[in-house]
C-alpha positions as CSV (number, residue, x, y, z in Angstrom):
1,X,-13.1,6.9,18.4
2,X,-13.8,9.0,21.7
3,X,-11.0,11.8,22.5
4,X,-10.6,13.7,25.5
5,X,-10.7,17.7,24.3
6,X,-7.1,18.9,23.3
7,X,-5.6,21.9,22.4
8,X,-5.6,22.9,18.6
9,X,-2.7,21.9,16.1
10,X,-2.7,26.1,15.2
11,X,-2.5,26.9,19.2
12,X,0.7,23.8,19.8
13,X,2.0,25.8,17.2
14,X,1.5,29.5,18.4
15,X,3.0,28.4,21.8
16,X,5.7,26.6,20.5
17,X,6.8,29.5,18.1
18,X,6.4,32.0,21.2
19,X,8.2,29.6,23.3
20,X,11.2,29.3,21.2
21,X,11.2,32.9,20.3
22,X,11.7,33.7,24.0
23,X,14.2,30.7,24.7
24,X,15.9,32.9,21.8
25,X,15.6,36.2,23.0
26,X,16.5,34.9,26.5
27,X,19.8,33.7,25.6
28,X,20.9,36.4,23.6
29,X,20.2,38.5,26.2
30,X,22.2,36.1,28.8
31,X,25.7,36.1,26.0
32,X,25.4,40.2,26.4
33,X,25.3,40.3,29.5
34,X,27.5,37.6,30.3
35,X,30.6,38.4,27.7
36,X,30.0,42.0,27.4
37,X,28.2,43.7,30.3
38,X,29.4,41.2,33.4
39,X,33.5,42.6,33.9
40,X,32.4,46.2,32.9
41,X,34.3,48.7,35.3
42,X,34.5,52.5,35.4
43,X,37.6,54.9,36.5
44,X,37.9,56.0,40.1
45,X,38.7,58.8,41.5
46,X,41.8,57.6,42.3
47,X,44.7,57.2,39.7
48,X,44.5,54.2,38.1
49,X,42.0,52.5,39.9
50,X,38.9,50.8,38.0
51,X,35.9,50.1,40.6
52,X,33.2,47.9,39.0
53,X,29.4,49.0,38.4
54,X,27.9,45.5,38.5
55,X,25.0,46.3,40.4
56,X,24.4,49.8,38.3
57,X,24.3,48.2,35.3
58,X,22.2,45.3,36.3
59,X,19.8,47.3,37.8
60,X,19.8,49.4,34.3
61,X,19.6,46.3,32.3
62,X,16.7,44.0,34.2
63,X,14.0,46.4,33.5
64,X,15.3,46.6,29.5
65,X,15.5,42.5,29.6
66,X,12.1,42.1,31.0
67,X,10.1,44.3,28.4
68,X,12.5,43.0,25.6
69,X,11.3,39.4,26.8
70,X,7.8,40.8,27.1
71,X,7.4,42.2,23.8
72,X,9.3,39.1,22.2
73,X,6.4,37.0,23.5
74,X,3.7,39.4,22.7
75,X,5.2,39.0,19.2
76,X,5.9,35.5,19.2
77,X,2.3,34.9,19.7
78,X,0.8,37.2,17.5
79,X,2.8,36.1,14.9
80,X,3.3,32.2,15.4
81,X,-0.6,32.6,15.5
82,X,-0.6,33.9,11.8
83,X,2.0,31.9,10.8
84,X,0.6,28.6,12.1
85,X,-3.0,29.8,10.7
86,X,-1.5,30.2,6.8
87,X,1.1,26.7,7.6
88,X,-2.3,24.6,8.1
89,X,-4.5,26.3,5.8
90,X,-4.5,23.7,3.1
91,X,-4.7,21.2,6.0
92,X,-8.4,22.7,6.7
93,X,-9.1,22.4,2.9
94,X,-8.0,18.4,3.4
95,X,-10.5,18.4,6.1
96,X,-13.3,20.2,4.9
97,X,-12.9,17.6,1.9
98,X,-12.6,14.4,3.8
99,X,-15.9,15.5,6.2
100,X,-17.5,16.2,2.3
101,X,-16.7,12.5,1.4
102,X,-18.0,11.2,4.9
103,X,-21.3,12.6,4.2
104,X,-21.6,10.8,0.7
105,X,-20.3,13.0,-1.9
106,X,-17.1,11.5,-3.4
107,X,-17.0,13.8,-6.3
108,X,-15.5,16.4,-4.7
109,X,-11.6,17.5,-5.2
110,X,-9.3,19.2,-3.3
111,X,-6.9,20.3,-6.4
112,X,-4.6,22.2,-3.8
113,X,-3.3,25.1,-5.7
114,X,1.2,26.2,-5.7
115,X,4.1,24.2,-5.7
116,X,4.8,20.8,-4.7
117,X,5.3,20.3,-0.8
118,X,4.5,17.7,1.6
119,X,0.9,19.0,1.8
120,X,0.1,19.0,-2.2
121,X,1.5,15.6,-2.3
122,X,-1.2,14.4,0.8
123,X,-4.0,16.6,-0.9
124,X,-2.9,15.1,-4.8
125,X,-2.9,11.5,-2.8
126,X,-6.3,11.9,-1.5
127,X,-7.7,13.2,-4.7
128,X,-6.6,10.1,-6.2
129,X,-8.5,8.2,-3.5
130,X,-11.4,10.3,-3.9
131,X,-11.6,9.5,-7.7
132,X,-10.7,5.2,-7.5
133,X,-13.2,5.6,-4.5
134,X,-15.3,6.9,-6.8
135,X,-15.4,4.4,-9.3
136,X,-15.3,1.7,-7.2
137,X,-18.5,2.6,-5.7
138,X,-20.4,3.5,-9.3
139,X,-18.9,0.0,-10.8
140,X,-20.1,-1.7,-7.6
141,X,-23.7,-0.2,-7.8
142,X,-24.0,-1.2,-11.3
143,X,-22.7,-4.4,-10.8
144,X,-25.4,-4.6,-8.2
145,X,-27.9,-3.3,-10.5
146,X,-27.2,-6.2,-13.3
147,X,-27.0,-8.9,-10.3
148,X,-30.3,-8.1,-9.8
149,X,-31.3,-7.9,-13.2
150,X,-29.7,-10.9,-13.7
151,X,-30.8,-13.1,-10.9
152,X,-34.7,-11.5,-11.0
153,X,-34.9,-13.1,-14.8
154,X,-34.7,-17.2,-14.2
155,X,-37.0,-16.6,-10.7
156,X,-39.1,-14.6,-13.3
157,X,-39.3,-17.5,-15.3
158,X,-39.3,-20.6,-12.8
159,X,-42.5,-18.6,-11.6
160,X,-44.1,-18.4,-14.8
161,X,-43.4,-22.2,-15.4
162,X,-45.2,-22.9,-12.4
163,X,-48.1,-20.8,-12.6
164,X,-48.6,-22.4,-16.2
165,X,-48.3,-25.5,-14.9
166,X,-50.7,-24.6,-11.8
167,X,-53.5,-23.1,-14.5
168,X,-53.3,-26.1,-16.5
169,X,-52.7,-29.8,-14.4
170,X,-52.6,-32.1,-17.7
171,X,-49.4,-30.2,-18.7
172,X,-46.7,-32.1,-19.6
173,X,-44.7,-32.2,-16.6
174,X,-41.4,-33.8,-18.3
175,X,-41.3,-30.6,-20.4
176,X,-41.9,-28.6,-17.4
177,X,-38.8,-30.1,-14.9
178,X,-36.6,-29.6,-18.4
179,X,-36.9,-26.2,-18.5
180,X,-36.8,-25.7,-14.8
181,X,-33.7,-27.8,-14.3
182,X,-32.0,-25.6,-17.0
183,X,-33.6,-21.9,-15.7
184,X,-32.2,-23.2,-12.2
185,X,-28.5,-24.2,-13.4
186,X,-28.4,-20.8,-14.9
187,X,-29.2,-19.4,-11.6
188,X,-27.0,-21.9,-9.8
189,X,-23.9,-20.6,-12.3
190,X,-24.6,-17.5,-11.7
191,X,-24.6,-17.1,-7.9
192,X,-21.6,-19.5,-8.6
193,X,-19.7,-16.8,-10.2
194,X,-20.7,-14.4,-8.2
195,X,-19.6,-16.2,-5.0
196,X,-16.4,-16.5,-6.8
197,X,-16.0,-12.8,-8.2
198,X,-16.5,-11.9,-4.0
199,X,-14.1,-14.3,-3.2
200,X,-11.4,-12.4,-5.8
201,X,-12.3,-9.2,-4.8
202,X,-11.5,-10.2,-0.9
203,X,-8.1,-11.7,-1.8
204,X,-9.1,-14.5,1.0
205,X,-7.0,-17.3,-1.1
206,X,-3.8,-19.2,-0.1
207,X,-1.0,-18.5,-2.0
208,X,1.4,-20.9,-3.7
209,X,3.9,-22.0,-6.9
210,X,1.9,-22.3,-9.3
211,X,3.1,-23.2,-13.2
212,X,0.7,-21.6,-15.9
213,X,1.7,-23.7,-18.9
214,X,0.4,-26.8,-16.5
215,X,-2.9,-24.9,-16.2
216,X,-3.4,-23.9,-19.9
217,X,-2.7,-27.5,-21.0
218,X,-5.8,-28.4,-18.2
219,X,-7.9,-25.7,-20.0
220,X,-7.4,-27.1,-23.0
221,X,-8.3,-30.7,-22.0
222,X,-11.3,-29.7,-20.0
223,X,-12.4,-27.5,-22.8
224,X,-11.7,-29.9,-26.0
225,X,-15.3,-31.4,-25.9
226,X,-16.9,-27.9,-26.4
227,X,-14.5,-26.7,-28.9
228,X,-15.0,-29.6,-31.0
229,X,-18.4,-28.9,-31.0
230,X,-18.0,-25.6,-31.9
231,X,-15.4,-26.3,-35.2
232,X,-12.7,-24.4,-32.9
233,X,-9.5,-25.7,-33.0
234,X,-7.2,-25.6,-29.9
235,X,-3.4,-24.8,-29.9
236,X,-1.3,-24.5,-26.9
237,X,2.1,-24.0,-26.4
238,X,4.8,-21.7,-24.9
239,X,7.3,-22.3,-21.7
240,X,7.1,-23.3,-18.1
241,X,5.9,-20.3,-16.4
242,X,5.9,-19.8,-12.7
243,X,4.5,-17.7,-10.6
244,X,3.0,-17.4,-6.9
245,X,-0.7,-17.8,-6.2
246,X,-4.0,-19.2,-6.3
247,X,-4.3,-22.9,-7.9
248,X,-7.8,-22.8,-8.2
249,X,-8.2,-19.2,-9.1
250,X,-6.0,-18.9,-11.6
251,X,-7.0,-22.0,-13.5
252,X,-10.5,-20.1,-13.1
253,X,-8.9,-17.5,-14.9
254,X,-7.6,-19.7,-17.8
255,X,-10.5,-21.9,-17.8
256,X,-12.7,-18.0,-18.6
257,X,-10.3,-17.2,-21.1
258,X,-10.2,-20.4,-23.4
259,X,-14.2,-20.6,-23.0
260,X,-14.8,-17.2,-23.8
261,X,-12.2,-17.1,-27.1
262,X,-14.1,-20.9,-27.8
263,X,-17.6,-19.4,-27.8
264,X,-17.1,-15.7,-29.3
265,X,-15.5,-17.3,-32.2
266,X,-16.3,-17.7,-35.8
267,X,-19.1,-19.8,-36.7
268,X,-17.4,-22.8,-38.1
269,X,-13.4,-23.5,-38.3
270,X,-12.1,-21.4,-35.5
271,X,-8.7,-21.0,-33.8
272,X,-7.9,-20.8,-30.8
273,X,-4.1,-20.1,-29.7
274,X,-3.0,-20.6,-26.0
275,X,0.6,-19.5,-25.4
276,X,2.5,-19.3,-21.9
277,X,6.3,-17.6,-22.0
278,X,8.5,-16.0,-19.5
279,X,10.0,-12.1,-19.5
280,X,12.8,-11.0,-17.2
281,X,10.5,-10.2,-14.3
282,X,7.0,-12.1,-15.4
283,X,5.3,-14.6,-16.8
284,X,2.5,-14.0,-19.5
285,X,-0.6,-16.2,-20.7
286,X,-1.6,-15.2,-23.5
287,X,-5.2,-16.7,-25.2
288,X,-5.5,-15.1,-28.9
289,X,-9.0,-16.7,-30.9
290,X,-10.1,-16.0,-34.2
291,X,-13.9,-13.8,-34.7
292,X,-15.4,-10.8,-35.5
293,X,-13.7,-7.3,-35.8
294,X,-14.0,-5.5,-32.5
295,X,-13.0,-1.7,-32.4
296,X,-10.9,-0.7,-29.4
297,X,-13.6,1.2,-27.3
298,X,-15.6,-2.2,-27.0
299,X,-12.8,-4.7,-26.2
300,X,-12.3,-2.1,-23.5
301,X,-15.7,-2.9,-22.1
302,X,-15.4,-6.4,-22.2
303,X,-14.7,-7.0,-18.8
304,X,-17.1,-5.1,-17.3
305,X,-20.0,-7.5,-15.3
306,X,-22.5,-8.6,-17.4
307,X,-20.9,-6.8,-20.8
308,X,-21.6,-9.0,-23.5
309,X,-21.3,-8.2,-27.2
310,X,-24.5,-10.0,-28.5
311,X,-23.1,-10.5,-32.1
312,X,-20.2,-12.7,-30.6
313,X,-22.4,-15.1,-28.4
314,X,-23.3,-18.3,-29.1
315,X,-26.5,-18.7,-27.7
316,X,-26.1,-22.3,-26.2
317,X,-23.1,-21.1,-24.5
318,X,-23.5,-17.8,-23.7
319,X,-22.6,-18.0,-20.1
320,X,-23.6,-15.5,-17.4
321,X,-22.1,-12.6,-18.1
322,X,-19.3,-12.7,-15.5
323,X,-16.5,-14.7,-17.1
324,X,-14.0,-11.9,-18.6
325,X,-15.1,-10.0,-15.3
326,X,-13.9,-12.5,-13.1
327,X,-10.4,-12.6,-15.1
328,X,-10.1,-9.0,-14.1
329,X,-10.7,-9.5,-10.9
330,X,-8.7,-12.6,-10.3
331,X,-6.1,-10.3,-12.2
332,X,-6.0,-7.4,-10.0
333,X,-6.3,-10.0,-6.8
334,X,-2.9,-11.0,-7.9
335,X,-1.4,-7.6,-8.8
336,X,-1.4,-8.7,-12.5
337,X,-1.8,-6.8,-15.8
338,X,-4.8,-7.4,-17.8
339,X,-4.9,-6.4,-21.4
340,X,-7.3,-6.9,-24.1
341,X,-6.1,-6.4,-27.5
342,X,-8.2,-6.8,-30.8
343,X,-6.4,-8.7,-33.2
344,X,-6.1,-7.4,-37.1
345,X,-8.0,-10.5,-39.1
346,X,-10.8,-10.4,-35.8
347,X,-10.9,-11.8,-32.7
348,X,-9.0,-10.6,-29.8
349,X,-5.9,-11.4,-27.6
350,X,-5.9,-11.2,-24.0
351,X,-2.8,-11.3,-21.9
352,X,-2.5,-11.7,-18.6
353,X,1.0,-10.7,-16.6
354,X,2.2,-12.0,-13.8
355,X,5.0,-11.6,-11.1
356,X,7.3,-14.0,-12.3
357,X,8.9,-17.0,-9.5
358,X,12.0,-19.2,-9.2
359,X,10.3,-22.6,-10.7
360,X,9.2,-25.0,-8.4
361,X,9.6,-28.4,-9.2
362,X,10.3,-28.7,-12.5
363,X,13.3,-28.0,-14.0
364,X,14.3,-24.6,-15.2
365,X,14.8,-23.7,-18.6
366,X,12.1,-26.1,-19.7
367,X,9.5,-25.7,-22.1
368,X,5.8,-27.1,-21.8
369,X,4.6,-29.8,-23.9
370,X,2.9,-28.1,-26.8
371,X,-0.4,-30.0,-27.9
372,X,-2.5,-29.0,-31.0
373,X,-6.0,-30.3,-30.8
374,X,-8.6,-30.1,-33.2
C-alpha cells in the first residue's frame, strides 16, 4: 500500500514527551504563582499598612518562568528522544526481521532478550510464525517435489507403451489398452487426491451435523468386498457421535482410515476394529488394525505425502500415497486432533478427535448399531 510520508513513531514520541513535560512544568509554575506569589504584599512606610508588589514580582518571575519552560523543553526533547529511541528498540529488531522474512529467509529468529512485556510477547508470537511458516513452506516444496515424482512416473510409462507399440504395429493391442487404462486410473486417483488434499487445505467446504458412527458403518460397507479379499475382518461399533462439518470430507477421512488399516494388515486373517464414542467435549473415531510392529518414529511419518512403509503395502492396493495425508489434512481443516499410535501385538491405532455437537436427529443417549463382518 502507498503512504503519504509521516513523521517517525520515535519523533510522535519525542514531541509528545516534550509536550507533556512543558504542559507539566507550565502548571506548576501557574499553582506557584497563583496560590503563593499572586496576594504577596510588603510593609509600608506607614504603620500597619501592607501595599502589594504584584507587578514587582511578576516582572521578577516571567523571565525565571520563561527559561524554566525553556530548559524543560530543551530537556524534554533530548530526553523523550533517548527514551523513545531505547522504548522502540526491540520494535526495529521486529522489523529488521520481518523485512529478512520478505526477502525469502524464514529461518531467521528474533529471540528478543529480558523479561516478558508486550513487546517479547509480539517478537515470541512472530518467531512462532516464522518457524510454522517455515515448515509449511519445506512440507509444501516436498510435497511438490513427490507430486512431480509421482505424476511424471505413469506419463513415463503411458509413453513407453506407446512408443513400443509405435516400433512394433503387430503388438497386441488388447494388452496395450490394459495397461494403459490401469497407468491412467492411477494418474486419474492421483490428481483425484490431490484435488481433494487442496480442497482440505483451503477449508472451502460447507459445514453441517454430521454423525460419525453413521459414517464408519458406510466405510465398513463400502470397504467389506476388499477386506474379504484380503482375509481382514471388520468390526465396528461404538456410540452416536456428532459433530459439525464436512459430510463428504469426513467420510473421506473414514473411508482412508479403514482402507489403509485393510491393506497394511497381515497377510491372511486380519482385524480390523472401527470404534466411534463420545467424551465430555468430543467425539473420537478410532480405526485400530492388526500388522507389523512399527516403532514410534515411523508411525510418526506416516502421514507425510507420499510416506509409505513398503513392508506394509499390498502391492494391488497400494494406493497413491496420499491417503493418511489427506486424514491429516481433513483433520486439521476441522480443528481436530490426529494421533497415530502403534499398537503392542503390531498394527497401529489412529484416532481422530473432534469438537463434539448437540445430536441432530437422532436421539441422544443412543448407541450405533454394532456390525461384525467377516
Amino acid at each position: 500500500m502507498d503512504r503519504a510520508p509521516g513523521l517517525s513513531v520515535r519523533l510522535r514520541l519525542t514531541l509528545s514527551y516534550a509536550a507533556f513535560l512543558m504542559v507539566a512544568g507550565a502548571l506548576l509554575l501557574a499553582t506557584v504563582w497563583v496560590f503563593l506569589l499572586r496576594d504577596v504584599r510588603v510593609v509600608s512606610s506607614r504603620p500597619g499598612e501592607f501595599v502589594p508588589v504584584r507587578s514587582i514580582i511578576l516582572g521578577a518571575y516571567a523571565p525565571a518562568t520563561a527559561a524554566v519552560l525553556v530548559f524543560l523543553l530543551v530537556f524534554g526533547l533530548l530526553g523523550g528522544w533517548m527514551l523513545a529511541g531505547r522504548m522502540l528498540a526491540p520494535l526495529t529488531r521486529i522489523t529488521d526481521a520481518t523485512r529478512t522474512a520478505m526477502n525469502g529467509s524464514l529461518s531467521h529468529r528474533i529471540q528478543l532478550p529480558g523479561r516478558e512485556d508486550e513487546f517479547r510477547e509480539l517478537a515470541d508470537a512472530f518467531d512462532l510464525m516464522l518457524a510454522r511458516l517455515e515448515a509449511h513452506v519445506a512440507e509444501q516444496q516436498r510435497f511438490v517435489a513427490n507430486a512431480s515424482h509421482e505424476l511424471r512416473t505413469p506419463l513415463a510409462i503411458s509413453k513407453a507403451l506407446l512408443d513400443v507399440a509405435r516400433a512394433d504395429p503387430d503388438h497386441d493391442t488388447g494388452e496395450l489398452v490394459d495397461r494403459l487404462h490401469a497407468v491412467n486410473t492411477r494418474a486419474i486417483d492421483l490428481t483425484e487426491a490431490l484435488l481433494l488434499l487442496s480442497r482440505a487445505n483451503q477449508r472451502s467446504f460447507t459445514r453441517g451435523h454430521v454423525d460419525l458412527s453413521l459414517l464408519a458403518e458406510e466405510a465398513t460397507e463400502t470397504l467389506l468386498p476388499l477386506a474379504e479379499k484380503h482375509g481382514v475382518t471388520l468390526e465396528t461399533s461404538g456410540d452416536i457421535a456428532p459433530t459439525i462439518g464436512s459430510q463428504a470430507l469426513l467420510l473421506q477421512l473414514t473411508m482412508n482410515l479403514v482402507h489403509n488399516a485393510i491393506v497394511h494388515n497381515l497377510p491372511e486373517q486380519g482385524t480390523v476394529w472401527v470404534h466411534t464414542g463420545v467424551r465430555p467435549k468430543t467425539v473420537v473415531l478410532t480405526v485400530e488394525n492388526t500388522g507389523e510392529k512399527l516403532t514410534p518414529e515411523l508411525a510418526s511419518t506416516l502421514t507425510e505425502p507420499f510416506r509409505r512403509g513398503t513392508e506394509r503395502i499390498h502391492a494391488d492396493h497400494a494406493g497413491v500415497g496420499l491417503g493418511l495425508a489427506i486424514v491429516k489434512t481433513i483433520t486439521q481443516a476441522h480443528d481436530a486432533t490426529l494421533t497415530l499410535t502403534p499398537r503392542p501385538a503390531g498394527g497401529l491405532r489412529i484416532t481422530v478427535e473432534l469438537p463434539a455437537t448437540a445430536p441432530h436427529g437422532r436421539h441422544p443417549g443412543g448407541r450405533a448399531q454394532h456390525a461384525l463382518h467377516k
